[in-house]
PyMOL Python script that loads the backbone (N, CA, C, O; Angstrom):
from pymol import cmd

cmd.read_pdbstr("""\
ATOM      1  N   UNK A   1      12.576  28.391   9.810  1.00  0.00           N
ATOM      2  CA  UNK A   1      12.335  27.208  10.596  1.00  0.00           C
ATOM      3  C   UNK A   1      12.895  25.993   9.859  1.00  0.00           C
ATOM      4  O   UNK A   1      12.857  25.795   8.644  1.00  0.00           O
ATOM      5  N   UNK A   2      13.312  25.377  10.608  1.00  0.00           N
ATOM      6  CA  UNK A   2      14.041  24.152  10.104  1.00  0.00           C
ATOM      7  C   UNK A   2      12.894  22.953   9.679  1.00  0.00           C
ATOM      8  O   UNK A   2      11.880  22.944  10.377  1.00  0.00           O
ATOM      9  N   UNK A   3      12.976  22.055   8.704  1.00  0.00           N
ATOM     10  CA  UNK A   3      12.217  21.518   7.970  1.00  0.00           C
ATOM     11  C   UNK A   3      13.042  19.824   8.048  1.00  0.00           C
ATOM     12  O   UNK A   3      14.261  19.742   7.894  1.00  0.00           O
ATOM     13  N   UNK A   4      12.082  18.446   8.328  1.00  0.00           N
ATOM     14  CA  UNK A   4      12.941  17.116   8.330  1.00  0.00           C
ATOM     15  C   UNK A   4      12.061  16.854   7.223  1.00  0.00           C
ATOM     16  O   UNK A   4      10.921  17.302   7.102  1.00  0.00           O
ATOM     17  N   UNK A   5      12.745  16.000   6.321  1.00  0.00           N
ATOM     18  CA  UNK A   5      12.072  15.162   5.088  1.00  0.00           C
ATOM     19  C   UNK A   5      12.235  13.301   5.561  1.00  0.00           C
ATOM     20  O   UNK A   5      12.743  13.050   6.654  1.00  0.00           O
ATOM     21  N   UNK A   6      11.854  12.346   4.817  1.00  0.00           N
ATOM     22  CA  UNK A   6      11.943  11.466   5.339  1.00  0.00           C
ATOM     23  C   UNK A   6      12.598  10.479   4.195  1.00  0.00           C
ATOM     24  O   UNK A   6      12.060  10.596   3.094  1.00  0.00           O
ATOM     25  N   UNK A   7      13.670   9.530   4.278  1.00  0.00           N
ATOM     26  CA  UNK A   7      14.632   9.322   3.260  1.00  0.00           C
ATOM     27  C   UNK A   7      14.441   7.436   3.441  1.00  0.00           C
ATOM     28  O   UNK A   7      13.872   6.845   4.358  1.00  0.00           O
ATOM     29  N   UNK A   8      14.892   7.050   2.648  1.00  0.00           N
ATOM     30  CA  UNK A   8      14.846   5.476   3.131  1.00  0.00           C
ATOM     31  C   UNK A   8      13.315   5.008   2.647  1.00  0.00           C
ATOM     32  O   UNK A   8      12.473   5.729   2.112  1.00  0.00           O
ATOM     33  N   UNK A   9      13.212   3.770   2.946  1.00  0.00           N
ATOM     34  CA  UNK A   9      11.946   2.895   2.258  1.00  0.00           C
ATOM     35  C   UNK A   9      11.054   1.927   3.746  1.00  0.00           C
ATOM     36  O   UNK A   9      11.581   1.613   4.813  1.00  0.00           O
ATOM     37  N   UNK A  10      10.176   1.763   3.477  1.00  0.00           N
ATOM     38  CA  UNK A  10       9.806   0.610   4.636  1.00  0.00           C
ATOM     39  C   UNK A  10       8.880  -0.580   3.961  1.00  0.00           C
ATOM     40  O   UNK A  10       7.997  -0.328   3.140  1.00  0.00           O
ATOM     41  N   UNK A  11       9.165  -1.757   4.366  1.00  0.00           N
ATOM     42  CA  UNK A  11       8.321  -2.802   3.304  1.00  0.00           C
ATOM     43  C   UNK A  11       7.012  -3.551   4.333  1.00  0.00           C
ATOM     44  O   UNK A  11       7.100  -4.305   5.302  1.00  0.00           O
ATOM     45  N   UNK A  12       5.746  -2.925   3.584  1.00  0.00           N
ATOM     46  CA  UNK A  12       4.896  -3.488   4.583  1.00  0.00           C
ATOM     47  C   UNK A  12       4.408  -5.013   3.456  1.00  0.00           C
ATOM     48  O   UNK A  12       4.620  -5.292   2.276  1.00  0.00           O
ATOM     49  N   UNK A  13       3.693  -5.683   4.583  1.00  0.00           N
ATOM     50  CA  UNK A  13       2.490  -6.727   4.327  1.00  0.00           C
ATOM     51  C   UNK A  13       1.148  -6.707   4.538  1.00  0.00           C
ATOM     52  O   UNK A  13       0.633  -6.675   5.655  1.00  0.00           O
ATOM     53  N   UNK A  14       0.383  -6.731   3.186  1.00  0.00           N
ATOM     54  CA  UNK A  14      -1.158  -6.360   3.712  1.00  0.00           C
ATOM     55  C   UNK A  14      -1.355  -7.449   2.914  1.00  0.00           C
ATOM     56  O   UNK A  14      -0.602  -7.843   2.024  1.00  0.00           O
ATOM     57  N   UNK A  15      -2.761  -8.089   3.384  1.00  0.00           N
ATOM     58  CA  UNK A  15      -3.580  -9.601   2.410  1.00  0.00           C
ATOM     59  C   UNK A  15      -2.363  -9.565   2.186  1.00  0.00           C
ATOM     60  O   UNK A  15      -1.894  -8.427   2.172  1.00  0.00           O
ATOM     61  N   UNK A  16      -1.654 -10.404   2.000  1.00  0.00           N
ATOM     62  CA  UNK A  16      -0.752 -11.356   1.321  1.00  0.00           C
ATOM     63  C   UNK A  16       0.703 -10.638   0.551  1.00  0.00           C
ATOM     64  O   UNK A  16       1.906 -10.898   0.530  1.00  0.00           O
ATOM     65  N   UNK A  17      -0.205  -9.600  -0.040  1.00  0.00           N
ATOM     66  CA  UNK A  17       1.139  -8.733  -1.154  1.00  0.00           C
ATOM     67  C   UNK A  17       2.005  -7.869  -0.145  1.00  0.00           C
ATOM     68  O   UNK A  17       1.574  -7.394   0.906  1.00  0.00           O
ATOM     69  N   UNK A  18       3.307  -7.740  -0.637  1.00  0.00           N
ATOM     70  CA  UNK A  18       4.054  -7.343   0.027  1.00  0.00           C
ATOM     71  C   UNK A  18       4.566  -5.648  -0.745  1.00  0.00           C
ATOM     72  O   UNK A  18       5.099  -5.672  -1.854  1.00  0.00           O
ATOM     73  N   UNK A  19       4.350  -4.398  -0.084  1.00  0.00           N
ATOM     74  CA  UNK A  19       4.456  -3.855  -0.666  1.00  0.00           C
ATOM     75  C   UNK A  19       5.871  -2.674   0.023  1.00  0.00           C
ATOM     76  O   UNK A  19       6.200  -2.627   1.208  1.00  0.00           O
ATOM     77  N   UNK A  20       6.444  -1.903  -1.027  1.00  0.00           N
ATOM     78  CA  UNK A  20       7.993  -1.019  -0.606  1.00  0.00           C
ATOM     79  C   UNK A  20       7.185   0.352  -0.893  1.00  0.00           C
ATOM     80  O   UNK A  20       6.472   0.632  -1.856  1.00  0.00           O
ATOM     81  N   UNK A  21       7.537   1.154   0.301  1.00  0.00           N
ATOM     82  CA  UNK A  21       7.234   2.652  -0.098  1.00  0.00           C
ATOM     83  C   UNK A  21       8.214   3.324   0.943  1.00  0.00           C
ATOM     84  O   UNK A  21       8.516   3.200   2.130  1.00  0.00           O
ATOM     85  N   UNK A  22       8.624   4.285  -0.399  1.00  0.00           N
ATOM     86  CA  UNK A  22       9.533   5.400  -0.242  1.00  0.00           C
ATOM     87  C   UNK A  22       9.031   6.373   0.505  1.00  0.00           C
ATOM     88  O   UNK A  22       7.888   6.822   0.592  1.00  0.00           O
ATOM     89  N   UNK A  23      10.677   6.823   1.377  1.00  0.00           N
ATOM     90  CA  UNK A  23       9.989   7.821   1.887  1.00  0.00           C
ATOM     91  C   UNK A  23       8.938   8.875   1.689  1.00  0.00           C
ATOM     92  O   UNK A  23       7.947   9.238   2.323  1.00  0.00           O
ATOM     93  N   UNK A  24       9.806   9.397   0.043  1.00  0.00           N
ATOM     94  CA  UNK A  24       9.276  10.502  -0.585  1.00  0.00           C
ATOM     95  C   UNK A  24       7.708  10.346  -0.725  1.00  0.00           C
ATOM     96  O   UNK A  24       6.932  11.293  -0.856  1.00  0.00           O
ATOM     97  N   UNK A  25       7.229   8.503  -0.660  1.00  0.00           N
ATOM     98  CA  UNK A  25       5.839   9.357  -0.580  1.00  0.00           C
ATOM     99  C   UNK A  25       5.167   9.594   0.409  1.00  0.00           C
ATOM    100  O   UNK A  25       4.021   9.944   0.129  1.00  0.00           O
ATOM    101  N   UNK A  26       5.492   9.534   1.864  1.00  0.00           N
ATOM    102  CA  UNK A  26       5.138  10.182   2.946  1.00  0.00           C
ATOM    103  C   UNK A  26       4.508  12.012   2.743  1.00  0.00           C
ATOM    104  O   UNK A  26       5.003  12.966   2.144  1.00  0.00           O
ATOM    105  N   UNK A  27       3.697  11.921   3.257  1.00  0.00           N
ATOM    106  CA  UNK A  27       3.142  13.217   3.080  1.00  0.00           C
ATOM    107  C   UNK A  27       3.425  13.839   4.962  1.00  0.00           C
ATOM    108  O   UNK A  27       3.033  13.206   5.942  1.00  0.00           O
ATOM    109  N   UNK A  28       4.119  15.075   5.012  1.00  0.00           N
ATOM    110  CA  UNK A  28       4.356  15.798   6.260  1.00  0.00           C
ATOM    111  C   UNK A  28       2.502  16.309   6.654  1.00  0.00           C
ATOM    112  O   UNK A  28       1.742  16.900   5.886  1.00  0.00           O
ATOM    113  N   UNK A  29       2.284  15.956   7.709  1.00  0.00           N
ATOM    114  CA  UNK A  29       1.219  16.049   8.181  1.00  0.00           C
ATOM    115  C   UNK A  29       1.135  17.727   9.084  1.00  0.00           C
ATOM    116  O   UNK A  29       0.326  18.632   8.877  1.00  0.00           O
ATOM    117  N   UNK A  30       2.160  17.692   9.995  1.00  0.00           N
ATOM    118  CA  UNK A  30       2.191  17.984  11.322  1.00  0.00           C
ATOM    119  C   UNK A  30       3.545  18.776  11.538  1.00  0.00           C
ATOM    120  O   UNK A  30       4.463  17.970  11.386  1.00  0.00           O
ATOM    121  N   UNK A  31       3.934  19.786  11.775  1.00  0.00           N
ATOM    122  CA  UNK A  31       5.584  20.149  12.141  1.00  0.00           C
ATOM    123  C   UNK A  31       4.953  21.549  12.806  1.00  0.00           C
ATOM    124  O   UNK A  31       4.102  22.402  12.552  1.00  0.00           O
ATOM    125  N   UNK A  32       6.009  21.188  13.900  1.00  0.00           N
ATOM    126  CA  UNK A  32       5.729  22.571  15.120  1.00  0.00           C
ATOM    127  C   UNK A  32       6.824  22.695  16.047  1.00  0.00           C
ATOM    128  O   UNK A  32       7.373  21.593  16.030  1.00  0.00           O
ATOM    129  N   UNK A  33       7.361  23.363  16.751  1.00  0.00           N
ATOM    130  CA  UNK A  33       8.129  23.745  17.459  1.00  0.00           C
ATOM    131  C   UNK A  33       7.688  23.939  18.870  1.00  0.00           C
ATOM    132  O   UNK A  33       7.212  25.002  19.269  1.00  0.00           O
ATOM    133  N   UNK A  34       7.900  22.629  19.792  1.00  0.00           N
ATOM    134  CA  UNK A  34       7.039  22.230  21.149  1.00  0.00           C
ATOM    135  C   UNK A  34       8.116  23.198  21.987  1.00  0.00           C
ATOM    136  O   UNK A  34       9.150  23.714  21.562  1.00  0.00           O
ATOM    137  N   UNK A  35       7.496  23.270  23.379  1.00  0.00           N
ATOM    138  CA  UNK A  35       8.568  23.848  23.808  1.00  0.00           C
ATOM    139  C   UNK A  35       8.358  22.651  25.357  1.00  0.00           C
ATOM    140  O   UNK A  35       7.436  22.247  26.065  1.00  0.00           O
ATOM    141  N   UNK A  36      10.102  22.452  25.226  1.00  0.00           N
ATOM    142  CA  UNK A  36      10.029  21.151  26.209  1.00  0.00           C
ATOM    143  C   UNK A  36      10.643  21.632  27.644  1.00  0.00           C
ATOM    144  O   UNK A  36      11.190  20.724  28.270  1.00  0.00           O
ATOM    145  N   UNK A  37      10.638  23.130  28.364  1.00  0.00           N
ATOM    146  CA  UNK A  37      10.899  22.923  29.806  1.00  0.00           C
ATOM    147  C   UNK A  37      12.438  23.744  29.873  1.00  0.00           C
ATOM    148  O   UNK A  37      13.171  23.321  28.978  1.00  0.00           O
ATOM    149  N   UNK A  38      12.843  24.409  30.401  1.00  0.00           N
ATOM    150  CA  UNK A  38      13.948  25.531  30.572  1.00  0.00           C
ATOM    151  C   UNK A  38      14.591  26.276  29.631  1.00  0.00           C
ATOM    152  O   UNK A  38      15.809  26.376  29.484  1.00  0.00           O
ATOM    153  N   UNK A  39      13.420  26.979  28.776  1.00  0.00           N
ATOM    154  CA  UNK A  39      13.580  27.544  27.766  1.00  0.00           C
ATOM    155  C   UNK A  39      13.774  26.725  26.159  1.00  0.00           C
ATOM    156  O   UNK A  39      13.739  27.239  25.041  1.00  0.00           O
ATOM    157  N   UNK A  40      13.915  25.762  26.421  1.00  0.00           N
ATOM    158  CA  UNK A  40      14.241  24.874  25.204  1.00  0.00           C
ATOM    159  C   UNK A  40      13.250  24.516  24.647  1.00  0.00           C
ATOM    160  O   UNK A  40      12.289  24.147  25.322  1.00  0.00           O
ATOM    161  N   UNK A  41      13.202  24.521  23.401  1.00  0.00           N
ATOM    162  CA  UNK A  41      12.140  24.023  21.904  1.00  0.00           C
ATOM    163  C   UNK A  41      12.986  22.788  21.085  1.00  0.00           C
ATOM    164  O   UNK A  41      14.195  22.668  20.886  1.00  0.00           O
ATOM    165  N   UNK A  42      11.725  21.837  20.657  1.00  0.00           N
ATOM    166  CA  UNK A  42      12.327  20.982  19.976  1.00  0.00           C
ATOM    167  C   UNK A  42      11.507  21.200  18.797  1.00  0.00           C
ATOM    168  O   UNK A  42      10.541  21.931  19.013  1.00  0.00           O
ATOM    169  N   UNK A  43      11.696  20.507  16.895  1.00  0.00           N
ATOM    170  CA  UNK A  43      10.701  20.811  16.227  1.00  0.00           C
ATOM    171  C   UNK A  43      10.318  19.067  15.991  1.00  0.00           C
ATOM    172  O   UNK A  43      11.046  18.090  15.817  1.00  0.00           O
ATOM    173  N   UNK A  44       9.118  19.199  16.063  1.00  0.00           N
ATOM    174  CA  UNK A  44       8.451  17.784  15.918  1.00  0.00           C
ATOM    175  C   UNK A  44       7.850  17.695  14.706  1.00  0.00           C
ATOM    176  O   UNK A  44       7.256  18.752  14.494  1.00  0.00           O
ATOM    177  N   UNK A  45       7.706  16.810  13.678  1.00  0.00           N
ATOM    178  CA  UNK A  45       7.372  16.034  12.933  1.00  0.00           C
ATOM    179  C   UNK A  45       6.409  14.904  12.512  1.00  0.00           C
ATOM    180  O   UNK A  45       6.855  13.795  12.805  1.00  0.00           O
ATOM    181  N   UNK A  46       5.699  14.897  12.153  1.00  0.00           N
ATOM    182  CA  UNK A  46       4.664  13.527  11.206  1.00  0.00           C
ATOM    183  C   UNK A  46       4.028  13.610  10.199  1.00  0.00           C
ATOM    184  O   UNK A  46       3.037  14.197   9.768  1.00  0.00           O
ATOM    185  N   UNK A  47       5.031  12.671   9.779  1.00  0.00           N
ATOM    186  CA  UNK A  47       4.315  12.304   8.661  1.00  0.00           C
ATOM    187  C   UNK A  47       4.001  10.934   8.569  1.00  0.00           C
ATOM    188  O   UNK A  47       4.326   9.925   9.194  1.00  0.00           O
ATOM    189  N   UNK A  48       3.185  11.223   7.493  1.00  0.00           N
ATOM    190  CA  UNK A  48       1.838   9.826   7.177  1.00  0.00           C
ATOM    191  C   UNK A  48       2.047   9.474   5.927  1.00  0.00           C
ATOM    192  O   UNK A  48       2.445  10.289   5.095  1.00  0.00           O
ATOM    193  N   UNK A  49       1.807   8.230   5.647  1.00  0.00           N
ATOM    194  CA  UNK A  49       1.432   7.483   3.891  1.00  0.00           C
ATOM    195  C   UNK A  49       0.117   7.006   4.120  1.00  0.00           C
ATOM    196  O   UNK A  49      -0.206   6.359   5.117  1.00  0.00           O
ATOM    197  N   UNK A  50      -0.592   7.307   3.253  1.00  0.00           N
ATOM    198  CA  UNK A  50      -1.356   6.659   3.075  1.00  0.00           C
ATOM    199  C   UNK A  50      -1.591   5.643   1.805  1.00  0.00           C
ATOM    200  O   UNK A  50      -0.991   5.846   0.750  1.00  0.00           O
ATOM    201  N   UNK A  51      -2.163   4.946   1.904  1.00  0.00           N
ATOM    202  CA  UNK A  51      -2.241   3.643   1.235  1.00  0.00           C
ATOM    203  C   UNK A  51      -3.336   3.838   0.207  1.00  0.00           C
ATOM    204  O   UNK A  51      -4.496   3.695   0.593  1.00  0.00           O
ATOM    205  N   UNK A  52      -3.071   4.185  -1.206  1.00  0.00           N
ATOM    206  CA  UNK A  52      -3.950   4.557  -2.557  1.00  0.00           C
ATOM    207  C   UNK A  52      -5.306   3.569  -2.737  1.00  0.00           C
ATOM    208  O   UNK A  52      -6.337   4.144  -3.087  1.00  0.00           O
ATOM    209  N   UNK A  53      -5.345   2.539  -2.581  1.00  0.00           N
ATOM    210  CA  UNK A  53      -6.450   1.754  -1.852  1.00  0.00           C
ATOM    211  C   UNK A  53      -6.919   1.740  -1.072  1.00  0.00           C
ATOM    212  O   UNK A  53      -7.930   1.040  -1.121  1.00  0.00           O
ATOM    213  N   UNK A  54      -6.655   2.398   0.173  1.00  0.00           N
ATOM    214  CA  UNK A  54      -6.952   2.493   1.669  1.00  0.00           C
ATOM    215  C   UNK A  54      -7.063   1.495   2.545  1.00  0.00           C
ATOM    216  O   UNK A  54      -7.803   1.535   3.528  1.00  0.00           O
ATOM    217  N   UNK A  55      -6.311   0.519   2.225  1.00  0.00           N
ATOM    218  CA  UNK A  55      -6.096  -0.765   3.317  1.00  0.00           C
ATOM    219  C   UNK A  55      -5.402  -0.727   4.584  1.00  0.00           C
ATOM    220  O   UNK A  55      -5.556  -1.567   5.470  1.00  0.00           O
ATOM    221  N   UNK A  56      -4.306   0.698   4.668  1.00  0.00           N
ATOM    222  CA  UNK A  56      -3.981   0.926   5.697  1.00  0.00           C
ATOM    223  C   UNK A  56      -3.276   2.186   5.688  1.00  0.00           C
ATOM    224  O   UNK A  56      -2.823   2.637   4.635  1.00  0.00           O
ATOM    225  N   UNK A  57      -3.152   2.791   6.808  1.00  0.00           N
ATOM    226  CA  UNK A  57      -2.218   4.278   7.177  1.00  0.00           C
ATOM    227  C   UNK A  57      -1.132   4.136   7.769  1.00  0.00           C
ATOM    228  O   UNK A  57      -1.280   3.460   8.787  1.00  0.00           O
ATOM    229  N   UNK A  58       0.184   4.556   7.550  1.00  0.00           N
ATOM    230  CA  UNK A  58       1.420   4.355   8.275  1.00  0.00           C
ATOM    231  C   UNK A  58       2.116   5.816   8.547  1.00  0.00           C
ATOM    232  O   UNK A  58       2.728   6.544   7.766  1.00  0.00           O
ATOM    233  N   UNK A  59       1.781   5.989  10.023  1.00  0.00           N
ATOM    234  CA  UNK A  59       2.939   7.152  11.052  1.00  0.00           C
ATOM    235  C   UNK A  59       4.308   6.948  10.727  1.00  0.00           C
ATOM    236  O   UNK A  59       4.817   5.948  10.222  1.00  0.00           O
ATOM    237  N   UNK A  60       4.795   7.918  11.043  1.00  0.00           N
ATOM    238  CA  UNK A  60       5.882   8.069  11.548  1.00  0.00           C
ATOM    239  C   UNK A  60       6.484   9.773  11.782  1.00  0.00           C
ATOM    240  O   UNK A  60       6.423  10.775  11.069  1.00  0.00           O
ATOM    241  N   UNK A  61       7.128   9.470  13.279  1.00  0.00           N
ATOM    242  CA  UNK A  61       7.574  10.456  13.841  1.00  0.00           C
ATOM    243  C   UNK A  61       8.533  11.111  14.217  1.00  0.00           C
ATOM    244  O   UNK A  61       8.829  10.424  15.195  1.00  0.00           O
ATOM    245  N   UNK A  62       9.487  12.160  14.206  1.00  0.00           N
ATOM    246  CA  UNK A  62      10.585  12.355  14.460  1.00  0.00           C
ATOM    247  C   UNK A  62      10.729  13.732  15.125  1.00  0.00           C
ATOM    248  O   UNK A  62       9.719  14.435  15.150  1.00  0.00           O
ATOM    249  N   UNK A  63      11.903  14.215  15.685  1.00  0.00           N
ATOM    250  CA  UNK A  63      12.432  15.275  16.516  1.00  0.00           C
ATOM    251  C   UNK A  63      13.450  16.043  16.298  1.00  0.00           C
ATOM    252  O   UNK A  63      14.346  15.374  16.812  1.00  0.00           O
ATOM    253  N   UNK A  64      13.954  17.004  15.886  1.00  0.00           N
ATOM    254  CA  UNK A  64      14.955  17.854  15.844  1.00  0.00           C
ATOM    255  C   UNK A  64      15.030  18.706  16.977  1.00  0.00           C
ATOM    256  O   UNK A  64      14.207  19.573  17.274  1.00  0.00           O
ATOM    257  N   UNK A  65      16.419  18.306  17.800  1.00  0.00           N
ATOM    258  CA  UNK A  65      17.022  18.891  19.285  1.00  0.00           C
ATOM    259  C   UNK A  65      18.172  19.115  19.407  1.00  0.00           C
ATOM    260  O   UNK A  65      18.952  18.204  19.683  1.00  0.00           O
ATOM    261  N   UNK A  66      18.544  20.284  19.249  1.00  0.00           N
ATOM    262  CA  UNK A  66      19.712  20.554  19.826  1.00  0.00           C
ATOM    263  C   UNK A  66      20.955  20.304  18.674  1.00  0.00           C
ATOM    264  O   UNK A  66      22.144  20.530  18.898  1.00  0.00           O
ATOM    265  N   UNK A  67      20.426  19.812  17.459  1.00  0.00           N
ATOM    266  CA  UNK A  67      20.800  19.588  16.082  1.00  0.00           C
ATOM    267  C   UNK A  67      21.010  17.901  15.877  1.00  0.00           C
ATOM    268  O   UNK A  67      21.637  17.269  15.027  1.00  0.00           O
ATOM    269  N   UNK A  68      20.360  17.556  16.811  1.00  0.00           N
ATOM    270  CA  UNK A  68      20.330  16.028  16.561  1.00  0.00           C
ATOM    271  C   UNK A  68      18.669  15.625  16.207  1.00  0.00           C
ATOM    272  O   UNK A  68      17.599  15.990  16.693  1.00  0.00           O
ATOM    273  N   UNK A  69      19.066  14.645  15.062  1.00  0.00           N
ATOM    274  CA  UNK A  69      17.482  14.454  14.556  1.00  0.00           C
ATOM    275  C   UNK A  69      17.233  12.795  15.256  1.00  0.00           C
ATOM    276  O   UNK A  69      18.042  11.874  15.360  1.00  0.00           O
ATOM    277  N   UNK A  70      15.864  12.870  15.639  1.00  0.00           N
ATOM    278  CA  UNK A  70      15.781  11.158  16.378  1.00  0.00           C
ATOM    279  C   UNK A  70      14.115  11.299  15.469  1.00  0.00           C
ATOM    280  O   UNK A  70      13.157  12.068  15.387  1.00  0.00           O
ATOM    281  N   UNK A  71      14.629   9.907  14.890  1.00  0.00           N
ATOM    282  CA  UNK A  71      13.421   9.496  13.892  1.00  0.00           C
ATOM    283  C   UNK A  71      12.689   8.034  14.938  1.00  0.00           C
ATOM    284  O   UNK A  71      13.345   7.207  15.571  1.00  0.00           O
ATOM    285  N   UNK A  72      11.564   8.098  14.847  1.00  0.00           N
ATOM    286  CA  UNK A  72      10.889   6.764  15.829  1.00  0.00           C
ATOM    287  C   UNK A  72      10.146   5.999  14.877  1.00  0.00           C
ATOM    288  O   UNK A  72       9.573   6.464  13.891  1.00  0.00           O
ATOM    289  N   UNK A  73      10.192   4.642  15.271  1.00  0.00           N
ATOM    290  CA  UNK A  73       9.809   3.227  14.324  1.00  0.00           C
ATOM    291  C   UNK A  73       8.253   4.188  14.210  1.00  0.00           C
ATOM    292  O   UNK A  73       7.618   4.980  14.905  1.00  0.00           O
ATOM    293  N   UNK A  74       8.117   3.272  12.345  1.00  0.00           N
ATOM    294  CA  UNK A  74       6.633   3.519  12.053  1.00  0.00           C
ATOM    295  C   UNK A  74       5.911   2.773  12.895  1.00  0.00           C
ATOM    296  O   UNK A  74       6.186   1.905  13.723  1.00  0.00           O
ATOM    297  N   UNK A  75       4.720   3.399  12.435  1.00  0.00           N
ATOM    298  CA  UNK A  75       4.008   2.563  12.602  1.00  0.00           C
ATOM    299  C   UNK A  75       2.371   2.461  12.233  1.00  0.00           C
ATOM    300  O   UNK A  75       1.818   3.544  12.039  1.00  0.00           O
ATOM    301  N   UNK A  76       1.544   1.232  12.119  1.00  0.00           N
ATOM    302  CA  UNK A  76       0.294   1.041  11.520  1.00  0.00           C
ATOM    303  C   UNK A  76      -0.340   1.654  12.262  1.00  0.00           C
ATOM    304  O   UNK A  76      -0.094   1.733  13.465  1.00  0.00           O
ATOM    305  N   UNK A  77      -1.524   2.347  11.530  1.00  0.00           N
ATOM    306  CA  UNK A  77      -2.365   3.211  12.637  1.00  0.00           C
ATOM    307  C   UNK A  77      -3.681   2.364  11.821  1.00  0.00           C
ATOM    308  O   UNK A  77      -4.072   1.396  12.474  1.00  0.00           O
ATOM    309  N   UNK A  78      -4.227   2.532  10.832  1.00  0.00           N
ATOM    310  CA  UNK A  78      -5.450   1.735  10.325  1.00  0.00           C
ATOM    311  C   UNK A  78      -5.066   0.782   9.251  1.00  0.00           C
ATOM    312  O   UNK A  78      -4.325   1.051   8.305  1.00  0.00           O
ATOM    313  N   UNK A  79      -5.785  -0.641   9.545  1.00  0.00           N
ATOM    314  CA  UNK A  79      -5.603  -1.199   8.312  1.00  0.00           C
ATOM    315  C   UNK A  79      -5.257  -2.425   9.391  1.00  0.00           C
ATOM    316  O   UNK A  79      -5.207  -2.330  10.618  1.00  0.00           O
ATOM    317  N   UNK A  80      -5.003  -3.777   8.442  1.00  0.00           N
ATOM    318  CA  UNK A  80      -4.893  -4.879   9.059  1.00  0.00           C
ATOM    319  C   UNK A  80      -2.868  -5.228   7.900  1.00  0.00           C
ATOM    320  O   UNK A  80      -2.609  -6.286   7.327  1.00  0.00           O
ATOM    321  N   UNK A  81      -1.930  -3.999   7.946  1.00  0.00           N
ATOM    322  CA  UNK A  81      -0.700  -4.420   7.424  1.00  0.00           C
ATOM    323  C   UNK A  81       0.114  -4.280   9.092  1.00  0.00           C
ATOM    324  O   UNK A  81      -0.076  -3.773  10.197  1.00  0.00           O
ATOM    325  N   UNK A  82       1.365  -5.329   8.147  1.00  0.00           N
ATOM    326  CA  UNK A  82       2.385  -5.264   9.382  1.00  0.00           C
ATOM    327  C   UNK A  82       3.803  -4.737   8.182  1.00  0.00           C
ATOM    328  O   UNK A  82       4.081  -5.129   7.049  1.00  0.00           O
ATOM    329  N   UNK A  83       4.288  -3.953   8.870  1.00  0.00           N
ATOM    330  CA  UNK A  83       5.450  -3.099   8.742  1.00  0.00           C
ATOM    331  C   UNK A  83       6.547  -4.727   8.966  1.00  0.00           C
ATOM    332  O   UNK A  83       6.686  -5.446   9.956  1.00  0.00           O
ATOM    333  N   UNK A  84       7.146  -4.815   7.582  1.00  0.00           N
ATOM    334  CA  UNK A  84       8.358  -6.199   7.531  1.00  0.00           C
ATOM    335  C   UNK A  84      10.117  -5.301   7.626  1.00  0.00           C
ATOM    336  O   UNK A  84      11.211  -5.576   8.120  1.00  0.00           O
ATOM    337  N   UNK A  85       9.705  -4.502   7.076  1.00  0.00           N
ATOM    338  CA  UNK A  85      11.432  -3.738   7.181  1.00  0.00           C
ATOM    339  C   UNK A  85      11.427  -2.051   7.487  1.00  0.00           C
ATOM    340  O   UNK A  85      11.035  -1.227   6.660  1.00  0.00           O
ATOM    341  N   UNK A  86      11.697  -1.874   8.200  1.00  0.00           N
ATOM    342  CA  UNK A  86      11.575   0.233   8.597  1.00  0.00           C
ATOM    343  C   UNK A  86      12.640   0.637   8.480  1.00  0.00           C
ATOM    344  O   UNK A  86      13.297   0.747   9.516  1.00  0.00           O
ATOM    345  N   UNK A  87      13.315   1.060   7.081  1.00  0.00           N
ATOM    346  CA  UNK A  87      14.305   1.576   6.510  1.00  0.00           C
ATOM    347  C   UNK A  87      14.371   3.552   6.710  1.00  0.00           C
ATOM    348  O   UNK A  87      15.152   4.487   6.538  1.00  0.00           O
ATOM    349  N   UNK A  88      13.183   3.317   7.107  1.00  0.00           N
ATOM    350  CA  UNK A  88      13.172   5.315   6.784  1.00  0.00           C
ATOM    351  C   UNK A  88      13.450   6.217   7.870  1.00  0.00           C
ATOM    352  O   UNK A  88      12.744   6.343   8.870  1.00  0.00           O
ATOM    353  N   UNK A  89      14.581   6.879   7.608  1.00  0.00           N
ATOM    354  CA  UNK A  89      14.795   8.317   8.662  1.00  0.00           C
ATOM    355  C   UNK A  89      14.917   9.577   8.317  1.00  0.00           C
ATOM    356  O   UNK A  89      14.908   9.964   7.148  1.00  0.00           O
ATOM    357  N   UNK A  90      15.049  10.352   9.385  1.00  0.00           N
ATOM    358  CA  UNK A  90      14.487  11.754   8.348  1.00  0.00           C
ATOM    359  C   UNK A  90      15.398  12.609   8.940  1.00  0.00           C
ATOM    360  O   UNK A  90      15.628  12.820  10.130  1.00  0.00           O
ATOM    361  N   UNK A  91      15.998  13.176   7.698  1.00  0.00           N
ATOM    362  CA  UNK A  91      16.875  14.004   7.713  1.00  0.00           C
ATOM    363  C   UNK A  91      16.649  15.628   7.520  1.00  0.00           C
ATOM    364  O   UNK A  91      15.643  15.990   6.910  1.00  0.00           O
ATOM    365  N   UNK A  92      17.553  16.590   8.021  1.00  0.00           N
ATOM    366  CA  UNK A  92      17.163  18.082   7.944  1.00  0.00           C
ATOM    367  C   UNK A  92      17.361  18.453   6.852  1.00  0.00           C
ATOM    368  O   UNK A  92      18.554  18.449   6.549  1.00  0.00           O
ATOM    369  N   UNK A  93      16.597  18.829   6.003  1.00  0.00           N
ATOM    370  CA  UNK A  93      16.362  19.424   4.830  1.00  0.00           C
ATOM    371  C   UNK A  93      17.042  21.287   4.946  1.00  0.00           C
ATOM    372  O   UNK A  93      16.939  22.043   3.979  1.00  0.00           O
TER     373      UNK A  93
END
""", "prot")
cmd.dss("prot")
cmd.show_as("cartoon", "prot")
cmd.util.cbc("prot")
cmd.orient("prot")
């Protein structure tokens, strides 16, 4: 089974400090092989960072189809940060 990692950086803002995290420390949550409608399967993806303080959690999701990978904007799921730059896409490992 084919496997996406996630490459690139994203720079959030929480209270005030501004912080950069690498893909690499995304942790893969989630990967499965959906099946989307006339025989065809796509493999889906998420992974999560979580925040070593716990001020906030950041998604992100992506798709491998047909050998094209489509990575989708993070995004905040808990916490009061805003995502300033979304550098990260994820490539087939």
């Amino acid at each position: 089974m084919a496997t996406l990692n996630l490459q690139g950086y994203a720079r959030v803002k929480c209270k005030g400090e501004e912080i950069s995290i690498d893909g690499s420390q995304f942790s893969l949550e989630e990967a499965e092989n959906r099946h989307i409608g006339d025989g065809d399967y796509q493999y889906e993806t998420l992974h999560i960072y979580f925040d070593p303080e716990e001020r906030f959690k950041i998604l992100i999701e992506s798709t491998l189809f047909d050998g094209k990978v489509t990575t989708y904007a993070a995004q905040v799921r808990e916490g009061a940060a805003v995502i300033v730059e979304d550098e990260l896409v994820a490539v087939e490992a």
